[in-house]
Wavefront OBJ file of the C-alpha trace (Angstrom):
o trace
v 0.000 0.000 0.000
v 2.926 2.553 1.018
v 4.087 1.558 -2.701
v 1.150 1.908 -4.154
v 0.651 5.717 -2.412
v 4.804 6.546 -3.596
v 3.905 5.734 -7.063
v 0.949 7.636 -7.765
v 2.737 10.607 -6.250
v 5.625 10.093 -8.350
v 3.460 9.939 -11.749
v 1.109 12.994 -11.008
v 4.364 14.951 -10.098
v 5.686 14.044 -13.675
v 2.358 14.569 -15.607
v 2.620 18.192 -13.346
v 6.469 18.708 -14.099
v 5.314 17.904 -17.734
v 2.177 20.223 -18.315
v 4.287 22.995 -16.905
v 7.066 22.861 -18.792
v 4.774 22.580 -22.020
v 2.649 25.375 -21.230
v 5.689 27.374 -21.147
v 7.415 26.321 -24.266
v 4.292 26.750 -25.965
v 3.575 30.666 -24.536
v 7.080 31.665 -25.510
v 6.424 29.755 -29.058
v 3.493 32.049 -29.302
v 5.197 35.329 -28.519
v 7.927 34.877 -30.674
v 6.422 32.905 -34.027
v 2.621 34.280 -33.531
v 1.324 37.601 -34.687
v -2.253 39.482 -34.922
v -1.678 40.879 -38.426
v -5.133 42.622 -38.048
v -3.238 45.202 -35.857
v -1.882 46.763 -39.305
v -4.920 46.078 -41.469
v -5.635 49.791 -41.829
v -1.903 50.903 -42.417
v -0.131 51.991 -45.354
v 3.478 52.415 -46.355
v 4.366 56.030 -45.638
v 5.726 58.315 -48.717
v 9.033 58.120 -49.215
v 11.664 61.110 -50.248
v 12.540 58.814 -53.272
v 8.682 58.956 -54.018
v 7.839 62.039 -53.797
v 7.359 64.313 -57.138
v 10.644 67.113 -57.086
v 9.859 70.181 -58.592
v 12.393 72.952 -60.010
v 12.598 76.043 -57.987
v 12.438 79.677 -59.735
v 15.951 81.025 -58.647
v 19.696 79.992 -58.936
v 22.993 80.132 -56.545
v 23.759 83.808 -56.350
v 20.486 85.442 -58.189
v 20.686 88.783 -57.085
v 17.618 89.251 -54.863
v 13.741 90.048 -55.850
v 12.919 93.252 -55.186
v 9.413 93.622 -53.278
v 8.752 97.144 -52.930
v 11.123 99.662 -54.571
v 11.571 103.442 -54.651
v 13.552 105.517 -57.077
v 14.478 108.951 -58.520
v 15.429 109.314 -62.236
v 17.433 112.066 -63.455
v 18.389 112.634 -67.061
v 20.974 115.539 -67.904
v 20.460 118.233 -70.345
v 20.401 117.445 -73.721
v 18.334 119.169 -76.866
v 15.409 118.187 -78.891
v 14.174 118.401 -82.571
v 10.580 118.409 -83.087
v 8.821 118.013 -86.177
v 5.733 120.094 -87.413
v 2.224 119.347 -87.285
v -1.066 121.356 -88.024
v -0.047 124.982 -88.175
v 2.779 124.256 -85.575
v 6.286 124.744 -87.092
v 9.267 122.628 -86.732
v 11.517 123.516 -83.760
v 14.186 122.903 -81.690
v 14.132 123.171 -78.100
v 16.412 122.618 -74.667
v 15.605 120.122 -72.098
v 17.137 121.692 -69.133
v 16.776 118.377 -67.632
v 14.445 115.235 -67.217
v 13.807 113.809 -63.798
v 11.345 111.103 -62.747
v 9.490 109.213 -60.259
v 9.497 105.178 -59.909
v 7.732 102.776 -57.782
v 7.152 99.627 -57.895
v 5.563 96.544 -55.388
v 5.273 92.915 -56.036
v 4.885 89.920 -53.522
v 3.213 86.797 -54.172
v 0.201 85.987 -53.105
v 0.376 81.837 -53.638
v 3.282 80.153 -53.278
v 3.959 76.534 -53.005
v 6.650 74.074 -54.463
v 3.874 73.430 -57.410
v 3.213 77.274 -58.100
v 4.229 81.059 -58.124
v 1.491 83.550 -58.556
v 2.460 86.865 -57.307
v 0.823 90.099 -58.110
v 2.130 93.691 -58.385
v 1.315 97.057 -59.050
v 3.810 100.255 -60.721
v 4.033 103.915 -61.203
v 6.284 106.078 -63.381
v 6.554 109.267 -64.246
v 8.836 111.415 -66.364
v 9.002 115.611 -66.350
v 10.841 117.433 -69.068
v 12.153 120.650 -67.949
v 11.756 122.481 -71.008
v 13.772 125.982 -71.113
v 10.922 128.888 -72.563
v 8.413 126.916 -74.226
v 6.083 128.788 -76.067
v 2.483 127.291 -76.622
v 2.422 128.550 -80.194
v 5.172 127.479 -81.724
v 4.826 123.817 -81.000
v 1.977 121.684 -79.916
v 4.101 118.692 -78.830
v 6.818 120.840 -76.902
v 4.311 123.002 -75.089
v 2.764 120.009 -74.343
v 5.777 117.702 -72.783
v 6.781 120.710 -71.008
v 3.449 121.495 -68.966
v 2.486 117.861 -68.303
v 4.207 114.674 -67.011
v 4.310 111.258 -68.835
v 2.983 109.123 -66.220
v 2.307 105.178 -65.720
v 0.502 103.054 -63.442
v -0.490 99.975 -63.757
v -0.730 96.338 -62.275
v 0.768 93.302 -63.204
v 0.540 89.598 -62.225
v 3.236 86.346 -62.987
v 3.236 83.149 -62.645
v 5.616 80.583 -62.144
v 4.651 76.810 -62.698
v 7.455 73.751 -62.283
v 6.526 71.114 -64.460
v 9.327 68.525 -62.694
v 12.478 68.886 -61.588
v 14.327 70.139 -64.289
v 11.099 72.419 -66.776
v 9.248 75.353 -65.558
v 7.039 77.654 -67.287
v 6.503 81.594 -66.724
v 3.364 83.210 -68.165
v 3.382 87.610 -67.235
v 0.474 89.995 -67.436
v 0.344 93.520 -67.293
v -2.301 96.579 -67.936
v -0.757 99.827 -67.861
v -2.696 103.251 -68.635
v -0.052 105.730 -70.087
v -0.685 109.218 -70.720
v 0.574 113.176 -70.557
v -1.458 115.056 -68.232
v -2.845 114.776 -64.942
v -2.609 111.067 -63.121
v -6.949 110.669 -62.843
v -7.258 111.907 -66.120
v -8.184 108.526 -67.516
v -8.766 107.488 -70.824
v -8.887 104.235 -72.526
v -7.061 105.374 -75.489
v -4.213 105.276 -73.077
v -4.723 101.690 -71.926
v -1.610 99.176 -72.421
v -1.562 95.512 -72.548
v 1.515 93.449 -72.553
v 2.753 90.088 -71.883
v 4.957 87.426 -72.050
v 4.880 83.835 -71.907
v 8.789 81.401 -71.189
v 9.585 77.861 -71.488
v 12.498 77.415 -69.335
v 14.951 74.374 -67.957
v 16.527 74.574 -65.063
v 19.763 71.443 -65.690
v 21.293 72.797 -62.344
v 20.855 75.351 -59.101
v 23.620 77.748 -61.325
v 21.743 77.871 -64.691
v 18.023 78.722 -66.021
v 17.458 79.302 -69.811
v 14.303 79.572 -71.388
v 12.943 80.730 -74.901
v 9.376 82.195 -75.407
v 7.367 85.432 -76.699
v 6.093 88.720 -75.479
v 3.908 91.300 -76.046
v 5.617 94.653 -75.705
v 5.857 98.014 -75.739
v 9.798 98.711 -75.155
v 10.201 99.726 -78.392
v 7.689 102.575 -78.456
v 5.068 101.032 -80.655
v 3.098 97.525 -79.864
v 5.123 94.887 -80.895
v 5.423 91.362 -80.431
v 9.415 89.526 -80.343
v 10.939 86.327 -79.681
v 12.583 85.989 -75.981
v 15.186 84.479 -74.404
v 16.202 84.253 -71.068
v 19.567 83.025 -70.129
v 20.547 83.094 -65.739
v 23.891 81.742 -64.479
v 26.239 81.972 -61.868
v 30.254 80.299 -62.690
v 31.271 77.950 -60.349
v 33.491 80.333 -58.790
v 29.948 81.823 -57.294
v 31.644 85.448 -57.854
v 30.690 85.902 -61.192
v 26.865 85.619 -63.303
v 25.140 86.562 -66.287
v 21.401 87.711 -65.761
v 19.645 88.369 -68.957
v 16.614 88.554 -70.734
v 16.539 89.576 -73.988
v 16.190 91.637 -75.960
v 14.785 93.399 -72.740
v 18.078 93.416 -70.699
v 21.244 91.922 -69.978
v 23.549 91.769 -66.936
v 27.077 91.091 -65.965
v 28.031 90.372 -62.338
v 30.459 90.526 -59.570
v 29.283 89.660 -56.361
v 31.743 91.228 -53.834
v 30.116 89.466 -50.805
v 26.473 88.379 -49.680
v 25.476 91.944 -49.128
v 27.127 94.281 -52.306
v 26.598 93.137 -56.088
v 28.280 95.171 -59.020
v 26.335 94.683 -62.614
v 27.476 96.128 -65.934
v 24.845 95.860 -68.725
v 22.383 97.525 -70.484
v 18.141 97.944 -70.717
v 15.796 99.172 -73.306
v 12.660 100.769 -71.650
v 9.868 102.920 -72.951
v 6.029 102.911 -73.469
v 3.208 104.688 -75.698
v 1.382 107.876 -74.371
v -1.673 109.075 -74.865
v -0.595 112.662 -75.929
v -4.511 114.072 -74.441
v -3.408 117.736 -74.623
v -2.250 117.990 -77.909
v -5.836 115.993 -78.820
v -8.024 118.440 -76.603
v -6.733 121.754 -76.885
v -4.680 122.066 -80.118
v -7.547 120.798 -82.151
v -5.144 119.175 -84.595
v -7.682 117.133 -86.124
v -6.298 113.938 -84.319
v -8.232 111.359 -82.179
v -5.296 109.106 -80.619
v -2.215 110.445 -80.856
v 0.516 108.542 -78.963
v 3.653 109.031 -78.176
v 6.231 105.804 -79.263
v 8.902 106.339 -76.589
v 12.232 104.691 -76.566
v 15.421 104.569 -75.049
v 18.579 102.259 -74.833
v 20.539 102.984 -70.946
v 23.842 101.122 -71.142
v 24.749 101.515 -67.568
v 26.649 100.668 -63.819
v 24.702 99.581 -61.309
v 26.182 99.181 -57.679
v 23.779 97.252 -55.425
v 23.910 96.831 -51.472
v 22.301 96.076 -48.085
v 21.733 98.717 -45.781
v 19.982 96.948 -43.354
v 19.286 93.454 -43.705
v 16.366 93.331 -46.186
v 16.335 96.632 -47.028
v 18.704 97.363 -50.019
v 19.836 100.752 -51.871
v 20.618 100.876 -55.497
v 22.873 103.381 -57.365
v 23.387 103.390 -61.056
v 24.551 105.649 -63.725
v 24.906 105.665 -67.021
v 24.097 106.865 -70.625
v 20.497 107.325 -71.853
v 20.290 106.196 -76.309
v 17.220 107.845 -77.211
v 16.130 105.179 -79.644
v 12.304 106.302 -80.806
v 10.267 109.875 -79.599
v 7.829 110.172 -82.463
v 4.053 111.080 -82.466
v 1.746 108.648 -84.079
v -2.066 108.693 -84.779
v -2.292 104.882 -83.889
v -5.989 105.248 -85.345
v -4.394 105.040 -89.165
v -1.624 102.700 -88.701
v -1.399 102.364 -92.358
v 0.115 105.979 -92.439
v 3.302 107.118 -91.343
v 4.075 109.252 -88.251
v 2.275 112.516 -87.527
v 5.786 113.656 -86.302
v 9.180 112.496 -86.359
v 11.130 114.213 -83.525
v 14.862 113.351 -82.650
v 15.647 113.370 -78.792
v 19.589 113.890 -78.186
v 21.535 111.569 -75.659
v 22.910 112.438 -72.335
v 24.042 110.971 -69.093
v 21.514 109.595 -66.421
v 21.626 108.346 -63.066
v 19.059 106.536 -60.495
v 18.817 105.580 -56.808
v 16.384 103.703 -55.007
v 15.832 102.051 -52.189
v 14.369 98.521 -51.661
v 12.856 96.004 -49.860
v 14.067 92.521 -51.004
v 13.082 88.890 -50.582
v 14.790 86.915 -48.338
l 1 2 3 4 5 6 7 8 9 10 11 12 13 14 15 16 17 18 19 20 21 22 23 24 25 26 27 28 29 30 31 32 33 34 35 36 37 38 39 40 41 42 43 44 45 46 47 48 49 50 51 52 53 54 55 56 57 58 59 60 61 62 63 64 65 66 67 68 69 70 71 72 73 74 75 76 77 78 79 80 81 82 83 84 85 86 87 88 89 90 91 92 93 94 95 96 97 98 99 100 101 102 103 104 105 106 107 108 109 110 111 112 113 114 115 116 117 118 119 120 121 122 123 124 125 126 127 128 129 130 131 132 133 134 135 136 137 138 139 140 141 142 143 144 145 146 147 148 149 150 151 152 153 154 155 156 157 158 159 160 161 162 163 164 165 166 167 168 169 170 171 172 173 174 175 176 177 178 179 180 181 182 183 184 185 186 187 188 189 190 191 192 193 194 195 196 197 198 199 200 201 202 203 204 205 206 207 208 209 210 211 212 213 214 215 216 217 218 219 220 221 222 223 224 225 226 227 228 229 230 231 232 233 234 235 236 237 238 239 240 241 242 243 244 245 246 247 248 249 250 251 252 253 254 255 256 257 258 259 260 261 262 263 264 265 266 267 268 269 270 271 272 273 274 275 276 277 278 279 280 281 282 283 284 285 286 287 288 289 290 291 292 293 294 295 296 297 298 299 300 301 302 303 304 305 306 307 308 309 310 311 312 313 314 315 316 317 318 319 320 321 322 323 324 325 326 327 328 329 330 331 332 333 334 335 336 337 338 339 340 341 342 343 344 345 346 347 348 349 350 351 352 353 354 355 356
C-alpha cells in the first residue's frame, strides 16, 4: 500500500512537471512565431523622399535678390530736342534743361507653393521734361511735354509653374494706362496691354534658360518679339550673367552676400496718350501717342543697408532710340511727327525692400 501511495505521487508529479514545462514552451512559441496581423490592417506604407514628385525652384545660386517694394528717382541731364511740325505748328528745336522722374514699384506673391508662383504687383512712373521757354504757339508737342508729365501706373501679375524637376514655365500679365497730363485723367485710349509667356529648364541650381514670346511696348510702338532668357552663376559663385533679352542683360560681380556690381544695359519705354495735344490744339487727331524709346547702357552698384532693405545706385548713358508722335488710329500711315531726342548721361537711386 505505502508503494502503491509513492507511485501515484511520483506519476502525477511528472504529468505536473510535464504540463508545466509545455505550457511554457508553448507561450514563448506564441510570442515569438505568432502575430495578430489585423493590428496593421488599416496601415499603409508612408511616402518616401525617393517617391515624392521634385519640382524645379524659380531662382539659382547667387540670383541677385527680388525686389518687393522699390523706390527711385530718375534724373536725365540736359540734352536738346528736334521736333517736327504738325497742323499749323512749325518745326523747332528746343532745350531740355533736364528730365527727372518718379518710380515705384511693389510685387509679392500671393500663392506660393513648391507646385506654383502667382504673385501680383502694381507700378508707377513718371517722367518731367524741364523744357527751357516753351512757347504754346510754336509747337503743340513741346508746349505740351513741357506742362504735363508722362505718367504710368499699372498692375501686373506672374506666374511661375514647375513642371518637374528640371522644366518650368513663366506666363506675365500687365495693364498699364499711359498718358501726358494729370494722373486721374483717364482714358482708354491710353490703356496698355503686354505680356509674355517662357519655357524654361533649369539642368542645375547655377543655370536657367528659357525661350518664349512677349507682347511689348519697349520699343515705343506695340510689338510682339521672340525671348530668351539666359541666368547663371560660374562655379566660382563670384561671377553671373542675368539676362533677358532683348529686354536686358547683366554682368556680375558679387563682392560678398550683401554688395553686387552689374554692368549691362536695358531698353525701356512705353506709348502715351498725348490728351493735350488731342483736346486743346484741335489738330484734327483722335489718338495720338507718343512711341517712346530709349537704350541705358549703364553701372549699377547694389547693397544692403539693413538686412532686407537694399539701396541701389546706377549711372549711365540714356540712347534715345524712338520719340515720335503717331495717330495709332491710321496705322497704315506714317508718323504725324518724327522728332529726334539727343543723348545724355543719367543716373538713379532707389531704395528697396528685397526677398529673403
Amino acid at each position: 500500500m505505502k508503494y502503491n501511495i509513492l507511485l501515484l505521487f511520483c506519476i502525477l508529479s511528472i504529468t505536473s512537471f510535464a504540463q508545466t514545462q509545455t505550457d511554457s514552451t508553448q507561450t514563448d512559441s506564441t510570442q515569438i512565431i505568432e502575430e495578430d496581423y489585423s493590428l496593421y490592417a488599416d496601415v499603409v506604407d508612408a511616402p518616401s523622399d525617393a517617391k515624392k514628385k521634385v519640382y524645379v525652384t524659380q531662382k539659382i545660386i547667387g540670383l541677385s535678390p527680388t525686389k518687393l517694394i522699390s523706390l527711385g528717382f530718375d534724373f536725365v541731364g540736359s540734352h536738346s530736342i528736334e521736333v517736327d511740325k504738325i497742323g499749323n505748328s512749325s518745326s523747332s528745336t528746343a532745350n531740355v534743361a533736364s528730365n527727372n522722374g518718379t518710380r515705384f514699384a511693389a510685387n509679392f506673391p500671393v500663392i506660393s507653393n513648391n507646385k506654383m508662383i502667382l504673385s501680383l504687383g502694381v507700378n508707377y512712373l513718371d517722367f518731367n521734361y524741364n523744357i527751357d521757354n516753351p512757347i504754346k504757339k510754336d509747337n503743340a508737342f513741346i508746349y505740351s511735354l513741357s506742362q504735363y508729365k508722362l505718367n504710368s501706373y499699372g498692375v501686373n501679375a506672374t506666374f511661375f509653374k514647375p513642371f518637374n524637376d528640371k522644366l518650368f514655365g513663366i506666363i506675365q500679365f500687365s495693364t498699364d494706362h499711359n498718358n501726358a497730363g494729370l494722373i486721374n485723367q483717364f482714358n482708354t485710349n491710353g490703356l496698355k496691354y503686354s505680356g509674355a509667356v517662357i519655357i524654361g529648364r533649369k539642368p542645375h541650381d547655377r543655370l536657367q534658360y528659357g525661350i518664349g514670346l512677349t507682347r511689348t511696348y519697349r520699343g515705343g510702338a506695340l510689338i510682339y518679339l521672340p525671348i530668351a532668357m539666359y541666368n547663371y552663376t560660374f562655379k566660382s559663385k563670384k561671377w553671373g550673367l542675368e539676362i533677358l533679352l532683348p529686354a536686358r542683360a547683366n554682368l556680375r560681380y558679387t563682392v560678398n552676400s550683401r554688395n553686387l556690381l552689374f554692368a549691362g544695359f536695358e531698353v525701356e519705354g512705353n506709348s502715351y496718350y498725348m490728351k493735350p495735344m488731342v483736346d486743346e490744339f484741335k489738330l484734327g487727331f483722335d489718338n495720338l501717342q507718343l512711341h517712346r524709346s530709349e537704350i541705358r547702357p549703364r553701372l549699377t552698384y547694389e547693397f544692403s543697408l539693413y538686412k532686407f532693405i537694399w539701396m541701389s545706385v546706377q549711372t549711365g548713358y540714356r540712347l534715345a532710340y524712338k520719340f515720335n508722335v503717331d495717330n495709332v488710329d491710321y496705322t497704315d500711315k506714317p508718323n504725324v511727327m518724327d522728332n529726334n531726342l539727343n543723348d545724355s548721361y543719367y543716373f538713379n537711386v532707389s531704395i528697396n525692400l528685397v526677398s529673403p
